[in-house]
N, C-alpha and C positions, 0 to 999 in steps of 0.2 A: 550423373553427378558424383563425383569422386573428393571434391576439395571443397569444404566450406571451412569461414571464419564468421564465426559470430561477434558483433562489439558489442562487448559488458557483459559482464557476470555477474548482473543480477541474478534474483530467481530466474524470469522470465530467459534470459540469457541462458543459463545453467541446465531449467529444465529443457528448452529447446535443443542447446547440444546435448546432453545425455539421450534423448530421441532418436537425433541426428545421428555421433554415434553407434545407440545401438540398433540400429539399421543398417552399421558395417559402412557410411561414410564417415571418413575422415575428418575430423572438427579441429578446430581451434579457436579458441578462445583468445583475443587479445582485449584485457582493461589497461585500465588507464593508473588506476589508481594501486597500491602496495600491497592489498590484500583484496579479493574476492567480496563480492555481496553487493556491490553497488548500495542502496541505500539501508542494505540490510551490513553496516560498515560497522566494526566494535575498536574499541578503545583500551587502553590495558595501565590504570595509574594510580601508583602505588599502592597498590595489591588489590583495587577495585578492579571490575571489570563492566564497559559499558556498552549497551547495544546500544548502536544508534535507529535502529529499528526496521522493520516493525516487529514487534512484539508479541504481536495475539494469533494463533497459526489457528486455524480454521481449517476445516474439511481436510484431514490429514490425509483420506485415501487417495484425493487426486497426487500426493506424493508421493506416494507407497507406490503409485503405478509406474513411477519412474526408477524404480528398485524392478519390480515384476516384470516389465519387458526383457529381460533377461534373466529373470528366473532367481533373480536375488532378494532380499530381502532389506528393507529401510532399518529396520531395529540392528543389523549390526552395524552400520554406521551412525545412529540418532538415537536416541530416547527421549522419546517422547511422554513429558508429566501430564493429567487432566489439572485444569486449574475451577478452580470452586471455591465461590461464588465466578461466575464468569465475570461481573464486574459489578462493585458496588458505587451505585451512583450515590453521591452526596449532594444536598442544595445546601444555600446558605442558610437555612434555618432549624439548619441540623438534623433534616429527615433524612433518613438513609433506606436505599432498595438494595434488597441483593438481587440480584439479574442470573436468573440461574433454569435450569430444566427439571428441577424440582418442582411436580405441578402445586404440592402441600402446601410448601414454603412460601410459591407465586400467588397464591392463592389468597391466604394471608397476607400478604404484604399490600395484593390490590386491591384486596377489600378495605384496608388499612385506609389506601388512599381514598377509596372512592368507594364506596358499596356496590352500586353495580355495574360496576364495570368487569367484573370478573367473566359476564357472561358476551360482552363485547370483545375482550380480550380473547377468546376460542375463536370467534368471529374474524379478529385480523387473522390470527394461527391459520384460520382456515384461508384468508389469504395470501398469506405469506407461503402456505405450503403451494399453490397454485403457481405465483411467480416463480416460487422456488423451480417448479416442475419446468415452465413453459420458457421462464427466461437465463435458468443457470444449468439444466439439464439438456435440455434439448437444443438450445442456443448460446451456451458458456465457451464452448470450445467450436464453434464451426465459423468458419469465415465467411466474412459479409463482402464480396468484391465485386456487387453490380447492383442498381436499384432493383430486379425483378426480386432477389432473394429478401430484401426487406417489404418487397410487396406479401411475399408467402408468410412471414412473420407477423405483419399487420394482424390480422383476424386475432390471434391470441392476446398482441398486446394491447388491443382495443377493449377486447373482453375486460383485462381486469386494469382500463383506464390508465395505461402507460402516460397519460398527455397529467394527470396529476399530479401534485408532489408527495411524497414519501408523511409529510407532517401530514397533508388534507387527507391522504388516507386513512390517518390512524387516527386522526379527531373525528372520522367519521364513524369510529366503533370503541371509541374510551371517552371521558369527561374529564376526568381529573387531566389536568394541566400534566402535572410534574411525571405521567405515566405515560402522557403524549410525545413529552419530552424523552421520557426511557425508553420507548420503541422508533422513535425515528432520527438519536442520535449518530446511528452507527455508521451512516451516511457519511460521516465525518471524518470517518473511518479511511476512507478513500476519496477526499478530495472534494466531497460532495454538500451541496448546501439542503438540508432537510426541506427547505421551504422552497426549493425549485426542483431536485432530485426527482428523477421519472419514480413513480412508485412501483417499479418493476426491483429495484432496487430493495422493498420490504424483501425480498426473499434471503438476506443474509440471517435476519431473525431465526429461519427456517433452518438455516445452514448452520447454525450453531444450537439450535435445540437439539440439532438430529445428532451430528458431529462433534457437537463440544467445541470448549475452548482449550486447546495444547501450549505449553512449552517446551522449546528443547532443553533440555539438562544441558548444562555449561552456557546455554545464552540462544539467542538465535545464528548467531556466528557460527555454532556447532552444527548447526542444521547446515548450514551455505559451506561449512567444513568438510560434511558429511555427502554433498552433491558434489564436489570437489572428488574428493575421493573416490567415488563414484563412478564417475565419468572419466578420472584418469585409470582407473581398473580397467575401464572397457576402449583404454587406448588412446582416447584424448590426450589433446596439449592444452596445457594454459600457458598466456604471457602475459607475464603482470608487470606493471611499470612504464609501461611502454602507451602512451595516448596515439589512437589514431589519427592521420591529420587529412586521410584523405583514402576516399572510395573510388579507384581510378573508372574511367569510362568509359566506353569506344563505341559511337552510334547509342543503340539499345540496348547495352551489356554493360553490367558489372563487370571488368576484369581483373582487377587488384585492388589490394589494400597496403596500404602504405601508412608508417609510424614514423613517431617524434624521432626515432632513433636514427631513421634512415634505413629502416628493416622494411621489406616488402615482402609482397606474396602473391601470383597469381592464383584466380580461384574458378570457382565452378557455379561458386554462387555467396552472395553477402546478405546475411542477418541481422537486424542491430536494436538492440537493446539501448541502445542507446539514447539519450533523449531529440524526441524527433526532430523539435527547429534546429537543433545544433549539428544533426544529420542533414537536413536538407540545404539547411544555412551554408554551414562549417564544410563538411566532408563530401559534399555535391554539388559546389562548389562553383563547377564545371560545367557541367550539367543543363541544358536549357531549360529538360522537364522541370528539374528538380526545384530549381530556383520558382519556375511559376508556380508550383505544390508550395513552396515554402513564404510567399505573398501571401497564400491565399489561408495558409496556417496560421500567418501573421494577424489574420482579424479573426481568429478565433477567441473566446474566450478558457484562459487556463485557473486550475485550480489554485483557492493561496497559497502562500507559503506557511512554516512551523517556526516557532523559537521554541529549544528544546534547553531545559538545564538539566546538565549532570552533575548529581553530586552525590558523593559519600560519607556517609555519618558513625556516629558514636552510637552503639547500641542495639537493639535488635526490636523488631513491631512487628509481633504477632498480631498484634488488632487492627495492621492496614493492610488488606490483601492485595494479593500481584496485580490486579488491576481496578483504579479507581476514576470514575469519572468527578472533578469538583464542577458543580454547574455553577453557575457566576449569579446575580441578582436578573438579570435577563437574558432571555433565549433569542426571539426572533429580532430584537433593536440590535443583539451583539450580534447576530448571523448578517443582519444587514449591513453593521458598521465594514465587516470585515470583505464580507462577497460585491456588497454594491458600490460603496461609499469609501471604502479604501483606506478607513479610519483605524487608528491603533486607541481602541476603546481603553476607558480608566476601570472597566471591570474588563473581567473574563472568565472564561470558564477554562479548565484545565486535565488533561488526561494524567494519571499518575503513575508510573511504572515503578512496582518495588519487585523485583526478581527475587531480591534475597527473601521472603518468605515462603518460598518454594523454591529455592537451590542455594544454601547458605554460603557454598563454595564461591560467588561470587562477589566476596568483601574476604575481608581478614575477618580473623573470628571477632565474635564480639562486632559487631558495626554490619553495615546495612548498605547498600546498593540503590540508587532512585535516581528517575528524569520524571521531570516536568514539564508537560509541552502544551502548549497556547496556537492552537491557530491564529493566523495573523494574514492580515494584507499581502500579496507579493507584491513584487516590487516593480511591477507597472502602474499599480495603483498607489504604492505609497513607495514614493521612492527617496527614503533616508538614506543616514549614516549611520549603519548597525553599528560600528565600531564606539558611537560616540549615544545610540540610545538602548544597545543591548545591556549595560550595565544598568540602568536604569528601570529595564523591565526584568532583567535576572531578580534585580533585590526587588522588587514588586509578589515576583514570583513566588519566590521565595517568604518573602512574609507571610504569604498568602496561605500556603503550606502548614506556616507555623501557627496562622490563628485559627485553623481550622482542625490537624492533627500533632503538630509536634513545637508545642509552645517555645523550646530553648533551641531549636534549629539552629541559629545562628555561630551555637558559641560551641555544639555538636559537628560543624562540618573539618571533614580531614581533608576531602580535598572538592573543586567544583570547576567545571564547565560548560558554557553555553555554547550554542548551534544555530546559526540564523538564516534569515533567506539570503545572506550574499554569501555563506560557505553550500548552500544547496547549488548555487548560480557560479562558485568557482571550481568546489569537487567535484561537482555533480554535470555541470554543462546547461543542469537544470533553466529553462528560457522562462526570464522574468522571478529567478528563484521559486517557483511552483514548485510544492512538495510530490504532484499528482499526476502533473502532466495535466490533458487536456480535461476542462471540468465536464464531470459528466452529468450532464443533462441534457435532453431528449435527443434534441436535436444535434449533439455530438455523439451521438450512440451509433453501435450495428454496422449498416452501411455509410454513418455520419462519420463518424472515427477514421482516421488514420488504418488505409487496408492493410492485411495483412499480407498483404502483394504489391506491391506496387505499378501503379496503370500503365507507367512506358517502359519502366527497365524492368522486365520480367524473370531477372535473376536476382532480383534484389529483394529482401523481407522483412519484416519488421515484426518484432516481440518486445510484450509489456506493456507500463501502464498506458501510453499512448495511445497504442491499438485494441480491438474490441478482446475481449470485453470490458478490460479498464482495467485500475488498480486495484489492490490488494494480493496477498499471496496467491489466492485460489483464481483471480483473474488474471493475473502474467501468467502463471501455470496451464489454465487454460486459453490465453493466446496463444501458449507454445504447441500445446496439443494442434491447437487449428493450422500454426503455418506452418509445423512438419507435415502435419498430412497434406498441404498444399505443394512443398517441397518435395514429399516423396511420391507422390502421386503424378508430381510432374503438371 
């Protein structure tokens, strides 16, 4: 294998070629879009600067490992901030948790809610470290590409009741409601419903006790900056601008890739980061396998969609840290409205991203940097006209902000924009505007997932949230780990 192209430069995309690479094959990158990062995409207006996400970097080493394959280091391209409190959850009746690895602090705050739950709380820990072991350690980065290998797997996640969900497990060792709530929203994290979510999934708890929660200095753009640069040190190409339109095919081979421009490329073998029904759909086209893979994707179920607002203010809050969750008046009615029923609820609850209290460089001086993002219906389930009810749920949003931390919002904003499921579904490729790709739960996990091989054209592979292990940073990162080794292994 001498020639690969990878589609999209996401993580997933980015750390796989860097892999690829530096194993001395030839990569290339072709996106679609003007800048790098796929949905880690930032924004640059009037003199704010905005991530579109994600935001919360977890388990930093598995990044660092993509510096050390060659003997380099991530800190001269990245700086990486700890952020603390990890995230402070807020409800509507004004109680606030800090979420943090301070056991003092946890301590206090759980007995705050609940007296004894404190000794229940060590008891998930001790579960959480367990999943963390059996389903992010030893099964994060290895690929699932035949029923026997998820037969080998079964025993461990049997043991700690994988067929559960993420909430049942943690109501099974806390009482207080609103603490059931703090350990089993992170789910949400990646596309996940708490109340269906395999409980294999507690193991992100674990992964940020151990790990922390990071930011990159200058934004997360600076991290996707930082693998950029990276990966062109050790040779690589990127082409940006240029959308795929087509994975060409002959028999059982990959053999080119071809773009909107009329640029092609014979290859060795294709990658893609891309989002998968628009892959099997759109760019395989052709394809007899492909299209039957892509029926059969078609009745899967995907994760919702986000509406996200950015905006930038008058001022500086110190008293609201880089990461906030606001929970809404209900948990399991709003998870329902949004995963089962397809409903855009008249409450919500909201994730709050303020970078500017940990990098002030990201506003003019004086003033502040923030998005707002709402899980929401995608748009198989609820299929509006964002054009004509984003403005409608923007200033919801936004009030919402204000009655809870910054009462004069309103008359404070220098500049704002929204993000909804039909720009996930027109930048993105995103199928059904899905923030997540395929929702994870059970029975799309492992060997359920999208392989990191694919079963007839065996040059062809897939990285990110699609494929196992799912979304988030530290899971495209570890799909890429599994389908280079699958790639260079041959």
């Amino acid at each position: 294998m001498k020639n690969v192209v990878v589609i999209g430069a996401g993580f997933g995309g980015l750390a796989l070629a860097i892999r690829l690479q530096s194993a001395g094959i030839q990569t290339t990158i072709i996106e679609s879009r003007d800048k790098p990062g796929g949905r880690a995409y930032y924004w640059e207006r009037d003199g704010f600067t905005f991530d579109g996400g994600p935001t919360v970097i977890t388990d930093p080493a598995c990044l660092e490992e993509l510096w050390q394959l060659t003997g380099h280091s991530m800190a001269d391209d990245v700086q990486l901030d700890p952020v603390s409190p990890f995230y402070r959850l807020n409800w509507a009746d004004g109680t606030n948790f800090d979420y943090t690895n301070d056991d003092t602090l946890l301590r206090s705050q759980i007995e705050r809610l609940h007296p004894g739950d404190w000794a229940g709380y060590q008891k998930f820990l001790e579960y959480s470290a367990g999943v963390f072991r059996e389903g992010y350690e030893k099964l994060g980065h290895v690929a699932f590409l035949d029923f026997a290998s998820m037969i080998k797997a079964a025993p461990a996640l049997a043991k700690y009741q994988a067929w559960r969900s993420v909430y049942s497990i943690v109501s099974g060792f806390v009482k207080s409601e609103k603490l059931r709530e703090a350990l089993s929203f992170h789910t949400l994290l990646v596309g996940g419903n708490p109340m269906t979510t395999s409980a294999i999934y507690a193991l992100i708890h674990k992964l940020e006790r151990d790990g922390g929660v990071w930011f990159a200095r200058g934004g997360t753009n600076r991290l996707v900056a930082g693998m950029v640069a990276h990966f062109e040190r050790l040779g690589g190409t990127m082409r940006l601008g240029d959308p795929v339109t087509a994975i060409e095919t002959l028999g059982d081979r990959a053999t080119g890739v071809a773009t909107q421009s009329g640029w092609r490329m014979d290859v060795d073998a294709v990658a893609a980061n891309s989002d998968i029904m628009h892959t099997y759909r759109d760019l395989l086209s052709t394809s007899r396998s492909a299209q039957r893979t892509r029926a059969r994707l078609e009745r899967k179920s995907y994760s919702p969609s986000l509406f996200v607002v950015h905006f930038g203010i008058k001022g500086s809050w110190p008293g609201i840290p880089h990461h906030m969750i606001l929970f809404g008046p209900r948990y399991k009615g709003l998870l329902s409205d949004i995963y089962d029923h397809g409903v855009l609820s008249e409450d919500f609850s909201l994730y709050l991203h303020h970078p500017t209290v940990t990098d002030p460089a990201l506003a003019p001086e004086g003033h502040s940097t923030f998005y707002a993002l709402a899980p929401v219906p995608h748009r198989g389930k609820f299929p509006v006209d964002w054009a004509e009810v984003g403005p409608i749920l923007e200033k919801r949003i936004l009030d919402e902000v204000g009655r809870r931390l910054i009462p004069d919002i309103h008359e404070r904003i220098v500049t704002k924009f929204s993000y909804a499921p039909s720009d996930f579904e027109t930048d993105l490729n995103a199928h059904l505007g899905s923030a997540f790709s395929l929702e994870p739960v059970l029975t799309q996990s492992a060997y359920f997932r999208v392989h990191n091989r694919d079963d007839a054209i065996p040059n062809l592979f897939f990285v990110g949230a699609g494929t196992h292990p799912g979304a988030g940073i530290p899971g495209v990162v570890g799909s890429a780990k599994a389908t280079a080794r699958l790639m260079l292994e041959g």
